[in-house]
PQR file with spaces between the fields and no chain letter, atoms N, CA, C, O and H, PARSE charges and radii, in Angstrom:
ATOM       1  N    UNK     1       0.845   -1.178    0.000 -0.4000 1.5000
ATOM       2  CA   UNK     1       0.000    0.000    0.000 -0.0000 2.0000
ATOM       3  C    UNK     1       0.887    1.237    0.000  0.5500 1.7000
ATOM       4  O    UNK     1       1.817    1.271    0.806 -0.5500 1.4000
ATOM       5  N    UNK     2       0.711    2.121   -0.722 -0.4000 1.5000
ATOM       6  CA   UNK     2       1.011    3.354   -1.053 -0.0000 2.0000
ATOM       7  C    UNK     2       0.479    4.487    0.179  0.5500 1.7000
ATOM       8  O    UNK     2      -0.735    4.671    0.258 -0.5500 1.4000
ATOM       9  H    UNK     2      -0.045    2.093   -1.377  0.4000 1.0000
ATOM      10  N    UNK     3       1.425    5.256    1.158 -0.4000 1.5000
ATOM      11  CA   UNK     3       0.964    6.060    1.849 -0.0000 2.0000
ATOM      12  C    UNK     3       1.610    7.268    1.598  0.5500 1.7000
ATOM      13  O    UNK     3       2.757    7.527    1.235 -0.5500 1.4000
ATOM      14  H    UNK     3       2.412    5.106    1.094  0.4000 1.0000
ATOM      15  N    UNK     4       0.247    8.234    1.974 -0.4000 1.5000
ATOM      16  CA   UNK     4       0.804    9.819    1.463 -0.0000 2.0000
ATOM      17  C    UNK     4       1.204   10.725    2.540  0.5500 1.7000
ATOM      18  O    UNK     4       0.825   10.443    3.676 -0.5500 1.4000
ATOM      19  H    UNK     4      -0.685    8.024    2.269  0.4000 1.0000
ATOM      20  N    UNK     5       1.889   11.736    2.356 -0.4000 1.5000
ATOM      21  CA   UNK     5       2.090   13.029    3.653 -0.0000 2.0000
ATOM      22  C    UNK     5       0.548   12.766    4.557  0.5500 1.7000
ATOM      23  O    UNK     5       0.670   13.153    5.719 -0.5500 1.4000
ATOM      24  H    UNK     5       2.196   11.965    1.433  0.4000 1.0000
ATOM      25  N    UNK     6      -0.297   12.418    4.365 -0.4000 1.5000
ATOM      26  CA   UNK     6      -1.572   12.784    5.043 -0.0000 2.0000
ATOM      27  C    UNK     6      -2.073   11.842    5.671  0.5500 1.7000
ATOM      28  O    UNK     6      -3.142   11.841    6.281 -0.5500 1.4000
ATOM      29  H    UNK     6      -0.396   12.104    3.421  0.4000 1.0000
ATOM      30  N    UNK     7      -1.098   10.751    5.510 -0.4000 1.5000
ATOM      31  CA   UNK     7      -1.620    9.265    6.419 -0.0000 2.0000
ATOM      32  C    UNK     7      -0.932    9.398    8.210  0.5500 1.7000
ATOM      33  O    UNK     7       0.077    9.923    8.680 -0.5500 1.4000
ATOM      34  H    UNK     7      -0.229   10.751    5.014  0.4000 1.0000
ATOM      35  N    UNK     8      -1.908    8.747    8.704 -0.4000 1.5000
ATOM      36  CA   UNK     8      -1.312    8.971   10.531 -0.0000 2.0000
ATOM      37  C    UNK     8      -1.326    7.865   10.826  0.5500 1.7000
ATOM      38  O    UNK     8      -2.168    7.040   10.470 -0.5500 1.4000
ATOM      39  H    UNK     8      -2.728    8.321    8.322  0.4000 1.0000
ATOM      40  N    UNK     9      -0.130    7.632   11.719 -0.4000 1.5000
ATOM      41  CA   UNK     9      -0.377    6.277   12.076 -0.0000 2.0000
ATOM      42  C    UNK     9      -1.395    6.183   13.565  0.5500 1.7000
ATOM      43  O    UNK     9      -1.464    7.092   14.392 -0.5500 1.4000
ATOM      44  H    UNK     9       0.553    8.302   12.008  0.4000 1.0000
ATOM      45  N    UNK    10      -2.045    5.017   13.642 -0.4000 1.5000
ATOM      46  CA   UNK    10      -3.265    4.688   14.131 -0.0000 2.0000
ATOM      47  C    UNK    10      -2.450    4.172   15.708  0.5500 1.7000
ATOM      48  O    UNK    10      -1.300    3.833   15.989 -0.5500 1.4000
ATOM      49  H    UNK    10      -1.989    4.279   12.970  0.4000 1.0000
ATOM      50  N    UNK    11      -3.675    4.323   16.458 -0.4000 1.5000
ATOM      51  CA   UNK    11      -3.402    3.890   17.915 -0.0000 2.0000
ATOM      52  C    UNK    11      -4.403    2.786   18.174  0.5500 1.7000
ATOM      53  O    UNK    11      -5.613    3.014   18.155 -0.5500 1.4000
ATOM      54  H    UNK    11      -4.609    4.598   16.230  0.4000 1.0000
ATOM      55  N    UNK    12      -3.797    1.356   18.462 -0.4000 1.5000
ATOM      56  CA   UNK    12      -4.401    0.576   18.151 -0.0000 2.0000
ATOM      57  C    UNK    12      -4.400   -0.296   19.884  0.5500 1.7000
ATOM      58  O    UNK    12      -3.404   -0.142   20.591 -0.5500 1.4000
ATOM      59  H    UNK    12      -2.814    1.171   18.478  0.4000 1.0000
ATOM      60  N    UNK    13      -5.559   -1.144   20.384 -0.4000 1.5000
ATOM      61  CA   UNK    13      -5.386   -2.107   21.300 -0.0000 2.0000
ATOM      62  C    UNK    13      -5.438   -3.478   21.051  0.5500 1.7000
ATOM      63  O    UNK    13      -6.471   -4.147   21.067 -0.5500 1.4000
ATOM      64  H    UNK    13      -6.368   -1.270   19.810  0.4000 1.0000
ATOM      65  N    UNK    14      -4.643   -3.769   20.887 -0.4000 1.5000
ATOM      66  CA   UNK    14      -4.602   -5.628   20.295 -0.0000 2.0000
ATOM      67  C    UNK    14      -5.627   -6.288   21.355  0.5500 1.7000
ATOM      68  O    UNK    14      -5.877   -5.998   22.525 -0.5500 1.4000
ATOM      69  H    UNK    14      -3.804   -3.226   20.874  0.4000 1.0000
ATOM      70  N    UNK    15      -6.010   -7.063   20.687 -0.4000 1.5000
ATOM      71  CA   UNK    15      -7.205   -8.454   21.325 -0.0000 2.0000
ATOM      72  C    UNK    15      -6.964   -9.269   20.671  0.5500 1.7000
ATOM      73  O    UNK    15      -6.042   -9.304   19.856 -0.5500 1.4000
ATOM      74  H    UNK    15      -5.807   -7.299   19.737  0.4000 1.0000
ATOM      75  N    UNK    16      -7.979  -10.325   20.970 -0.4000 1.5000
ATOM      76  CA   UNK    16      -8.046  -11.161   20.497 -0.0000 2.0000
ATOM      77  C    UNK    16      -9.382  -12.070   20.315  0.5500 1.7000
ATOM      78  O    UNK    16      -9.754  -12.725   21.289 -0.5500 1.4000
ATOM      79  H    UNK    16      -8.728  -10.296   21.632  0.4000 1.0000
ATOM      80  N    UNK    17     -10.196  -12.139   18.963 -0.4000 1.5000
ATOM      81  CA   UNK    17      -9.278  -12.503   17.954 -0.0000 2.0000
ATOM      82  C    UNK    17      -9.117  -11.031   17.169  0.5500 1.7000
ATOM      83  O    UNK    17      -8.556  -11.178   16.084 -0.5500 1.4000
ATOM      84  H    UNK    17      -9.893  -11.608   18.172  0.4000 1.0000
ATOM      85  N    UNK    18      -9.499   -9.584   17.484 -0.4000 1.5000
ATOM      86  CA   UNK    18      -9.401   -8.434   16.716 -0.0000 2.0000
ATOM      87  C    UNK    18      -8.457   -7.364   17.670  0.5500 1.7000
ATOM      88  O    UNK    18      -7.875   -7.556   18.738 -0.5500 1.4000
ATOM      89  H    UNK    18      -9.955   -9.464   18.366  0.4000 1.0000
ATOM      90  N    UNK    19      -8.555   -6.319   16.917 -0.4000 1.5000
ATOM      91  CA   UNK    19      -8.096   -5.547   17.594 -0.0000 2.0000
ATOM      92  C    UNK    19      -8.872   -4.107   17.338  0.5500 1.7000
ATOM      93  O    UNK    19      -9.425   -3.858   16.267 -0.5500 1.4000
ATOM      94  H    UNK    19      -9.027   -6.163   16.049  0.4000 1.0000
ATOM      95  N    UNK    20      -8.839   -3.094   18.580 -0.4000 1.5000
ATOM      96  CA   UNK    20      -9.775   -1.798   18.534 -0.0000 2.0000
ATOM      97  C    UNK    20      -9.109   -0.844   18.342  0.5500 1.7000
ATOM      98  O    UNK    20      -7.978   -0.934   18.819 -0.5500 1.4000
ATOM      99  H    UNK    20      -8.390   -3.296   19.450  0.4000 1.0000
ATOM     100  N    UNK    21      -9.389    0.266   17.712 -0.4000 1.5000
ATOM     101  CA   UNK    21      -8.687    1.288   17.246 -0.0000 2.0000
ATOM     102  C    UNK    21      -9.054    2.593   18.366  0.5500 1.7000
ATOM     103  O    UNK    21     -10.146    3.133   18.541 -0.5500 1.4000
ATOM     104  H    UNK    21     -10.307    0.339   17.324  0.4000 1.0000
ATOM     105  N    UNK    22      -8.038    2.816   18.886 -0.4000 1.5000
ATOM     106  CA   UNK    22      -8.402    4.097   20.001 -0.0000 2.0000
ATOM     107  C    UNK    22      -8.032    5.629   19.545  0.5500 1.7000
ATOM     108  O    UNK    22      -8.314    6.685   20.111 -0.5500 1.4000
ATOM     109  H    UNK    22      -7.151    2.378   18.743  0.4000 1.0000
ATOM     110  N    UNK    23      -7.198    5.358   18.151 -0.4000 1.5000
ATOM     111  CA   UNK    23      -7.010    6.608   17.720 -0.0000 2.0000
ATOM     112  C    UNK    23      -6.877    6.208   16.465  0.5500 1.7000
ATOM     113  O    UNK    23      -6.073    5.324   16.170 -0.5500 1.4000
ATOM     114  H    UNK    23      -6.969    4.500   17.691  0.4000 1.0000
ATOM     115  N    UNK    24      -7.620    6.786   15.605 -0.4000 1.5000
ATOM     116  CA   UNK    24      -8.228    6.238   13.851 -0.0000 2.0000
ATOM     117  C    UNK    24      -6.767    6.920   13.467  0.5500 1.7000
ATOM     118  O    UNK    24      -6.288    7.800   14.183 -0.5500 1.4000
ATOM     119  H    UNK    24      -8.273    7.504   15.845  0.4000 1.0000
ATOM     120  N    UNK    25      -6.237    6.536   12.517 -0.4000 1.5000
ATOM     121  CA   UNK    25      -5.368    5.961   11.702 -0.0000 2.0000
ATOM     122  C    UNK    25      -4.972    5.231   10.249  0.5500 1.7000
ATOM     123  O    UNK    25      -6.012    4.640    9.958 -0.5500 1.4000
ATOM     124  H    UNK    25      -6.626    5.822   11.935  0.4000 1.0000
ATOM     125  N    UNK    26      -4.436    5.087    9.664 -0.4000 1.5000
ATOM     126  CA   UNK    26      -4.392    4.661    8.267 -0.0000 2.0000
ATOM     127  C    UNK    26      -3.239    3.651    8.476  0.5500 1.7000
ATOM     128  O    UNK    26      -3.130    2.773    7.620 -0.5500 1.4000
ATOM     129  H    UNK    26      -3.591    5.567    9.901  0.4000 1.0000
ATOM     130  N    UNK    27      -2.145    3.671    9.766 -0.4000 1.5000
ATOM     131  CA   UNK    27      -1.516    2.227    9.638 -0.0000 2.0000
ATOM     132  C    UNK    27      -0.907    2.122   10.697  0.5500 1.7000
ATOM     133  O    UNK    27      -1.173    3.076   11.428 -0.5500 1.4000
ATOM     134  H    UNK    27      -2.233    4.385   10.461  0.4000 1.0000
ATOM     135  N    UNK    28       0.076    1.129   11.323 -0.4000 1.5000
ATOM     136  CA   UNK    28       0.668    0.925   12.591 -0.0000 2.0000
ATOM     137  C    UNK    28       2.103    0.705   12.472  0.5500 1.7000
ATOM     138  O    UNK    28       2.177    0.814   11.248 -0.5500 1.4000
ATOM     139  H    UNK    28       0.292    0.354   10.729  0.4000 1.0000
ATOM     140  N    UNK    29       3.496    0.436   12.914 -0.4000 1.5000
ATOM     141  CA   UNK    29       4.272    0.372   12.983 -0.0000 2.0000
ATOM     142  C    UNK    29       4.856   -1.108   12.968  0.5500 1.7000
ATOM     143  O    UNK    29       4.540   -1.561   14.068 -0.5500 1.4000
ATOM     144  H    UNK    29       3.436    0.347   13.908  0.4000 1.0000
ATOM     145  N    UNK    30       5.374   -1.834   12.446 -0.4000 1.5000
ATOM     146  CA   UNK    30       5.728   -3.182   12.724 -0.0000 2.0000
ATOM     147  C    UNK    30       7.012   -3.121   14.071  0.5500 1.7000
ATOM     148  O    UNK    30       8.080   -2.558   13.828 -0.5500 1.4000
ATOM     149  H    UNK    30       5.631   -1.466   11.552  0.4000 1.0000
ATOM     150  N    UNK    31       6.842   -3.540   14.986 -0.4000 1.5000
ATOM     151  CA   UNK    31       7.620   -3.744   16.298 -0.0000 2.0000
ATOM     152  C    UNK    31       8.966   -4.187   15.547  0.5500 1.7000
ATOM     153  O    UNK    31       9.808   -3.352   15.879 -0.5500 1.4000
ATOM     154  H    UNK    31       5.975   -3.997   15.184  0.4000 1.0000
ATOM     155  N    UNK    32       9.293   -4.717   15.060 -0.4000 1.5000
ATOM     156  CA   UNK    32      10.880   -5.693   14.328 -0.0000 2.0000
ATOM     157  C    UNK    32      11.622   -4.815   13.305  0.5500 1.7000
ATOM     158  O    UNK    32      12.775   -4.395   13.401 -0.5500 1.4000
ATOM     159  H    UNK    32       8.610   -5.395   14.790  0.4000 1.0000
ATOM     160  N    UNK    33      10.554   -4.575   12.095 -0.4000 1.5000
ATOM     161  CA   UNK    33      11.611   -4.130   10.885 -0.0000 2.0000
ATOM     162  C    UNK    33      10.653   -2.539   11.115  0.5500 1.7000
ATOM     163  O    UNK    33      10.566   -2.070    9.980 -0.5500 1.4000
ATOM     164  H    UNK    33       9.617   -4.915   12.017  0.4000 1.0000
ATOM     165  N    UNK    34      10.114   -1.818   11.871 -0.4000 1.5000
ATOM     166  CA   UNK    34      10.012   -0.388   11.735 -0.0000 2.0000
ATOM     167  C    UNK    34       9.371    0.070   10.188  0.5500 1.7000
ATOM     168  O    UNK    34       9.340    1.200    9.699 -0.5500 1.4000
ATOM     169  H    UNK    34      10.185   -2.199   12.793  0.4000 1.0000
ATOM     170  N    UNK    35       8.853   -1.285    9.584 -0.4000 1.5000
ATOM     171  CA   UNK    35       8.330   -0.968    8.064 -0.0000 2.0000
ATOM     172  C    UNK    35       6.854   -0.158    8.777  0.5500 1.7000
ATOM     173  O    UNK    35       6.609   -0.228    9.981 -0.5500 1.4000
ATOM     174  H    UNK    35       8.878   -2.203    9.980  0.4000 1.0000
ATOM     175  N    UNK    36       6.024    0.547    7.840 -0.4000 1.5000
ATOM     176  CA   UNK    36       4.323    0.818    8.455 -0.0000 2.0000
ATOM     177  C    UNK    36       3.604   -0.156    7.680  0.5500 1.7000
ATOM     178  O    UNK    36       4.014   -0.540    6.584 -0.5500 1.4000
ATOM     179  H    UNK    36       6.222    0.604    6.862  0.4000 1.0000
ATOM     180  N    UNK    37       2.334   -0.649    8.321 -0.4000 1.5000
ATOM     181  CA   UNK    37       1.646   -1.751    8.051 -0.0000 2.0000
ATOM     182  C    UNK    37       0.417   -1.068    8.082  0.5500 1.7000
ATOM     183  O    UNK    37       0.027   -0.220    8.884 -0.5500 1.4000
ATOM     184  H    UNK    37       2.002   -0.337    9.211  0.4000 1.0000
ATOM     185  N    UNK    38      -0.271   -1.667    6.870 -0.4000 1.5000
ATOM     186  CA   UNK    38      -1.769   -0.160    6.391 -0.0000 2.0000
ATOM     187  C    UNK    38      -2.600   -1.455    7.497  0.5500 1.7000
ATOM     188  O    UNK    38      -2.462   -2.664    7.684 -0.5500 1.4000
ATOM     189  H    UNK    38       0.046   -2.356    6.218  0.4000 1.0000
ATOM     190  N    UNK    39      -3.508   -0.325    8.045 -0.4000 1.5000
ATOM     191  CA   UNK    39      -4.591   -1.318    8.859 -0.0000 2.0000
ATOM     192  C    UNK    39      -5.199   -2.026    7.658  0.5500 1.7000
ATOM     193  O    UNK    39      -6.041   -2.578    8.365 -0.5500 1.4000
ATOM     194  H    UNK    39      -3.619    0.657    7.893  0.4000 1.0000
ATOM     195  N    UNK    40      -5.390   -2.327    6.850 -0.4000 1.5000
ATOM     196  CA   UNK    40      -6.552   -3.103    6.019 -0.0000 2.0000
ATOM     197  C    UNK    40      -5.642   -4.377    5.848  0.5500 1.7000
ATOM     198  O    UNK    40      -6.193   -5.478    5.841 -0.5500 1.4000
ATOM     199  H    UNK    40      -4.705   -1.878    6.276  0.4000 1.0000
ATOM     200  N    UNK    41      -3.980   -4.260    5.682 -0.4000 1.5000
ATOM     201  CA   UNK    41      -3.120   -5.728    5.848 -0.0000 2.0000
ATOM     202  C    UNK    41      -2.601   -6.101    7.161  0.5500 1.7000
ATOM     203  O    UNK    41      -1.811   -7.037    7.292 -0.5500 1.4000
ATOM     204  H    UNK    41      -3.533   -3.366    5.689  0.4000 1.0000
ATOM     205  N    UNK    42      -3.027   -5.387    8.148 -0.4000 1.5000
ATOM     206  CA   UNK    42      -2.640   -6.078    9.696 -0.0000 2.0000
ATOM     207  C    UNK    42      -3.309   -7.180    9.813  0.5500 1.7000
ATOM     208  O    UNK    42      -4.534   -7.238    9.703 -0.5500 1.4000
ATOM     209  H    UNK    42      -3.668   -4.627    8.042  0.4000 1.0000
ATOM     210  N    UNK    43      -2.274   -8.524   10.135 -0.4000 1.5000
ATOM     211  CA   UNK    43      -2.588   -9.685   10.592 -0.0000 2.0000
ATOM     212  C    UNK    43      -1.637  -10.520   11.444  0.5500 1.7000
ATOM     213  O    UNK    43      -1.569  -11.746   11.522 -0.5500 1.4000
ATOM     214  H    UNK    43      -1.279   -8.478   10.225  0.4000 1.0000
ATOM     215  N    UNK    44      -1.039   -9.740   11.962 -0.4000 1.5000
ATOM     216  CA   UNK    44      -0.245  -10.024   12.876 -0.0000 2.0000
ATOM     217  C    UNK    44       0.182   -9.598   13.949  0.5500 1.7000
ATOM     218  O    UNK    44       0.779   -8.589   13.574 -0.5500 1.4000
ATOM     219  H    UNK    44      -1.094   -8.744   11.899  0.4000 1.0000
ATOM     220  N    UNK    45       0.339   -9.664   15.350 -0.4000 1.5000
ATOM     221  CA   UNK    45       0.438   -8.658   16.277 -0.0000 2.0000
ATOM     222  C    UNK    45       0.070   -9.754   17.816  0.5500 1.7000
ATOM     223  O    UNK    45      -0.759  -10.652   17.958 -0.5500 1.4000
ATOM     224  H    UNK    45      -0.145  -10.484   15.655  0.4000 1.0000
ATOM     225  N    UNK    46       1.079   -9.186   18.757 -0.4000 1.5000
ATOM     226  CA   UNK    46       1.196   -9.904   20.131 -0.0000 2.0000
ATOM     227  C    UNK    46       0.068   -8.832   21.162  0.5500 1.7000
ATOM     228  O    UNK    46       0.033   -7.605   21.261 -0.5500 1.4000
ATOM     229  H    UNK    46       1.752   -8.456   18.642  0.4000 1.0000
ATOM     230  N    UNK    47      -0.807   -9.958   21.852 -0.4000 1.5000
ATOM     231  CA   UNK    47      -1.786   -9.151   22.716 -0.0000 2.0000
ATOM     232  C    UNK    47      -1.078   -8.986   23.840  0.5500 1.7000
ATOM     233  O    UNK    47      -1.426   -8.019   24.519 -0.5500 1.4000
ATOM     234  H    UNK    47      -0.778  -10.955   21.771  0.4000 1.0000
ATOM     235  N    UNK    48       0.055   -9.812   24.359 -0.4000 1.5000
ATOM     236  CA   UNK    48       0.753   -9.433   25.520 -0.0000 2.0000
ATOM     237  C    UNK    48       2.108   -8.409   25.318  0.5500 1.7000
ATOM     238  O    UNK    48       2.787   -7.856   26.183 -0.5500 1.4000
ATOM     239  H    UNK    48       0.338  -10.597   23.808  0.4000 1.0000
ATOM     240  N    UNK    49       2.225   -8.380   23.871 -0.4000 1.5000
ATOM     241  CA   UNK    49       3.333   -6.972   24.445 -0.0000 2.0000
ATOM     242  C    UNK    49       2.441   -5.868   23.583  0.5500 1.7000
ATOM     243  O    UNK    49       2.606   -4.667   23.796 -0.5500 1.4000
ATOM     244  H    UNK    49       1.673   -8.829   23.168  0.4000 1.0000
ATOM     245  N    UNK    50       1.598   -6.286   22.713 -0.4000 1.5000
ATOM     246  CA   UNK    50       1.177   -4.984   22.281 -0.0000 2.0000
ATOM     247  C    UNK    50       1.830   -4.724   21.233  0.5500 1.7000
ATOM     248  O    UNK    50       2.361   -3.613   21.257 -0.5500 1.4000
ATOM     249  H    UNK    50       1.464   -7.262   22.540  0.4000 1.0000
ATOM     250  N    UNK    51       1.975   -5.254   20.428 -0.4000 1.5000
ATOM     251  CA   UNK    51       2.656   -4.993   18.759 -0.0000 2.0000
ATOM     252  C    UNK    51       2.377   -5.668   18.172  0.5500 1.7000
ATOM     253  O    UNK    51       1.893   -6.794   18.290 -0.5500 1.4000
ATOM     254  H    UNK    51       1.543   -6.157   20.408  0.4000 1.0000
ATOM     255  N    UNK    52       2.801   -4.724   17.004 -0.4000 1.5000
ATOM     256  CA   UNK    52       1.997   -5.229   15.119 -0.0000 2.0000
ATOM     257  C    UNK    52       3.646   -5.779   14.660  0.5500 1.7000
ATOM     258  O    UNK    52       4.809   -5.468   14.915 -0.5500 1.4000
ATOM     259  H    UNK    52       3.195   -3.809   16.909  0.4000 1.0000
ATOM     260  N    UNK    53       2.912   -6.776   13.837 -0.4000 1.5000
ATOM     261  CA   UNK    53       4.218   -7.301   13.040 -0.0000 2.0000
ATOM     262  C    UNK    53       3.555   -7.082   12.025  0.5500 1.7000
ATOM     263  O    UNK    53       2.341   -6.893   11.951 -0.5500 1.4000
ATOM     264  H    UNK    53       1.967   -7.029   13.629  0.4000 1.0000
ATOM     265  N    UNK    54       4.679   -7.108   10.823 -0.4000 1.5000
ATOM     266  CA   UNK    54       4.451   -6.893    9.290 -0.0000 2.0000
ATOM     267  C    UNK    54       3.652   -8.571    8.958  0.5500 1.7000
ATOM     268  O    UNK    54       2.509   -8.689    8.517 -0.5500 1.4000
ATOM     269  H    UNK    54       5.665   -7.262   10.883  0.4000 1.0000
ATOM     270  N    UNK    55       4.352   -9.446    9.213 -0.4000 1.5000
ATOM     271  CA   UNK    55       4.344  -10.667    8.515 -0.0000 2.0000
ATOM     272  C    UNK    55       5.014  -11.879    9.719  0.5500 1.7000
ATOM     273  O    UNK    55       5.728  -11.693   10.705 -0.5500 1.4000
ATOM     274  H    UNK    55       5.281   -9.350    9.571  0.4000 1.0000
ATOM     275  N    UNK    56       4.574  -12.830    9.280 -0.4000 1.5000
ATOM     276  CA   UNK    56       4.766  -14.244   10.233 -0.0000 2.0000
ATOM     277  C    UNK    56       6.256  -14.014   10.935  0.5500 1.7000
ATOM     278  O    UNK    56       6.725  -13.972   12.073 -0.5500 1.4000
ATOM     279  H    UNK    56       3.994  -12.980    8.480  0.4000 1.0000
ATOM     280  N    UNK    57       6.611  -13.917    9.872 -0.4000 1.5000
ATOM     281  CA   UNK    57       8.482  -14.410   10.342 -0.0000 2.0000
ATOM     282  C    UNK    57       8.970  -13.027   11.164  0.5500 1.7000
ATOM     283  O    UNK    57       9.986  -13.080   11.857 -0.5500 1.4000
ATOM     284  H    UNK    57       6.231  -13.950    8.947  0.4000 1.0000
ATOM     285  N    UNK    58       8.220  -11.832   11.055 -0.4000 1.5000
ATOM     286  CA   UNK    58       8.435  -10.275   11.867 -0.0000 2.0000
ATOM     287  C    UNK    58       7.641  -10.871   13.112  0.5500 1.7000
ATOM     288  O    UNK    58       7.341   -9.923   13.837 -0.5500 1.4000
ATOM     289  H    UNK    58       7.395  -11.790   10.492  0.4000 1.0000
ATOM     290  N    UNK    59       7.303  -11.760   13.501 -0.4000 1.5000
ATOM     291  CA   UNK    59       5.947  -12.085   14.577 -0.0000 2.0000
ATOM     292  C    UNK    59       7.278  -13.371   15.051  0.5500 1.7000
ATOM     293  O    UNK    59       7.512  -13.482   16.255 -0.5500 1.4000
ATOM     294  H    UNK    59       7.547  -12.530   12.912  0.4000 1.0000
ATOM     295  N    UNK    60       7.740  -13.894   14.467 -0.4000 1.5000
ATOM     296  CA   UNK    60       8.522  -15.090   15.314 -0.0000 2.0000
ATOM     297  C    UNK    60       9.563  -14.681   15.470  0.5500 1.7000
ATOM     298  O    UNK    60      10.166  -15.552   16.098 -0.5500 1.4000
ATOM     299  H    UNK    60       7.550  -13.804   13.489  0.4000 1.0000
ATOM     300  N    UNK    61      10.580  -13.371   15.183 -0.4000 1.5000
ATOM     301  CA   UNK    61      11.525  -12.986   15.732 -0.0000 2.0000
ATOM     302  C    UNK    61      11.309  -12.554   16.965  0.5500 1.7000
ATOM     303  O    UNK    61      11.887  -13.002   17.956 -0.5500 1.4000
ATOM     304  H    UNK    61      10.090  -12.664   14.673  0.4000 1.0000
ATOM     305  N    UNK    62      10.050  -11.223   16.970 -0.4000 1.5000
ATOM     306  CA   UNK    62       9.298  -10.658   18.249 -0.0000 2.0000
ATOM     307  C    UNK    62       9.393  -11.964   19.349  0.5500 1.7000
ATOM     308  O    UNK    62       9.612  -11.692   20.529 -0.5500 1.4000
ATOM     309  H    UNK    62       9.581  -10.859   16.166  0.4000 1.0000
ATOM     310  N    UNK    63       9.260  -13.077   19.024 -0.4000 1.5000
ATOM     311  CA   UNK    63       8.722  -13.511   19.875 -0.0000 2.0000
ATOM     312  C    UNK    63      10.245  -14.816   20.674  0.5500 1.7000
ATOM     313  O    UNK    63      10.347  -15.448   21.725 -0.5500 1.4000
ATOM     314  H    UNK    63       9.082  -13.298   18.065  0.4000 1.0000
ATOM     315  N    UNK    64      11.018  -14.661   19.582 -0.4000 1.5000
ATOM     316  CA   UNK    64      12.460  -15.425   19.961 -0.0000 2.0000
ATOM     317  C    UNK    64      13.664  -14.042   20.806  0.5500 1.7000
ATOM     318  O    UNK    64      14.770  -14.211   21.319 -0.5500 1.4000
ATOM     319  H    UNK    64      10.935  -14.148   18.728  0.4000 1.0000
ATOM     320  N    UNK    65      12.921  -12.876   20.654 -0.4000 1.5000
ATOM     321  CA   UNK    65      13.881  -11.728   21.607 -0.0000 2.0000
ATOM     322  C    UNK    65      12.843  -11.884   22.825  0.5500 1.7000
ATOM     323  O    UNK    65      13.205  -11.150   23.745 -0.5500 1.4000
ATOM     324  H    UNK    65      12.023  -12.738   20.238  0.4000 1.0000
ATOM     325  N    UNK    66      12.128  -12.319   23.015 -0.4000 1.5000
ATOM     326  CA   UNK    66      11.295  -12.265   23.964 -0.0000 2.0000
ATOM     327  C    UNK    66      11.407  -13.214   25.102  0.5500 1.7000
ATOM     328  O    UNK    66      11.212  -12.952   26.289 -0.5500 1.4000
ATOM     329  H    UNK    66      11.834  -12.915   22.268  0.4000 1.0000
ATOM     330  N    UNK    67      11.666  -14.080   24.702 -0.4000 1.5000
ATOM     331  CA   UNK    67      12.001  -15.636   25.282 -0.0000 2.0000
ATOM     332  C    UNK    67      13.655  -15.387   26.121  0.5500 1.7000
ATOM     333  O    UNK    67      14.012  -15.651   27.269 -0.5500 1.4000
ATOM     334  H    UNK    67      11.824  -14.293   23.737  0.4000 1.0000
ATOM     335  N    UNK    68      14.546  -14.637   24.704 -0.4000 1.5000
ATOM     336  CA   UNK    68      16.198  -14.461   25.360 -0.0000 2.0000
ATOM     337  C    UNK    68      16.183  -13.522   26.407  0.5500 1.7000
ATOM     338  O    UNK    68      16.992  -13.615   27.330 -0.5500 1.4000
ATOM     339  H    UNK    68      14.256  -14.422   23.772  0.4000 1.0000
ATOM     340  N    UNK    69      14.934  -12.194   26.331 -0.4000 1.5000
ATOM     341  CA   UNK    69      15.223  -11.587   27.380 -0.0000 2.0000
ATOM     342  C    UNK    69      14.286  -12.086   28.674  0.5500 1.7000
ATOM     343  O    UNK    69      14.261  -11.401   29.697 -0.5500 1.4000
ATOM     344  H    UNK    69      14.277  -12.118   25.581  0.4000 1.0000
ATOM     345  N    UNK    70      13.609  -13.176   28.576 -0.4000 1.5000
ATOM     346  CA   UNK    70      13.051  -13.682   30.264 -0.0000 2.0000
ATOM     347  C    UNK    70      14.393  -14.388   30.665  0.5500 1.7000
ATOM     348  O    UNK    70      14.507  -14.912   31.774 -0.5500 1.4000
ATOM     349  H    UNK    70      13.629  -13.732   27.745  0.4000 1.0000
């Protein structure tokens, strides 16, 4: 997705199985690679730390730094 000067990124509360938007927005931040992720392709994202991943393998790194730092 193509974003312009006029897109904001969104304030989002992960759930599960959705997530609620507390501040409307056009996309979110991926926690790993810092790419923006348009809300209409978010499908990935941890309800216990609270982040969007881009894609599977941005969701299983999140989750292998997570493990090294307990």
């Amino acid at each position: 997705m193509v974003f312009s000067n006029n897109d904001r990124e969104a304030l989002i509360r992960y759930d599960t199985p959705e997530y609620h938007v507390l501040r409307p927005g056009d996309y979110v931040v991926c926690a790993v690679t810092f790419e923006r992720i348009a809300l209409t392709d978010l499908k990935y994202w941890s309800v216990a730390r609270q982040e969007a991943y881009k894609d599977a393998a941005a969701s299983l790194e999140a989750e292998r730094r997570s493990l090294k730092a307990s």
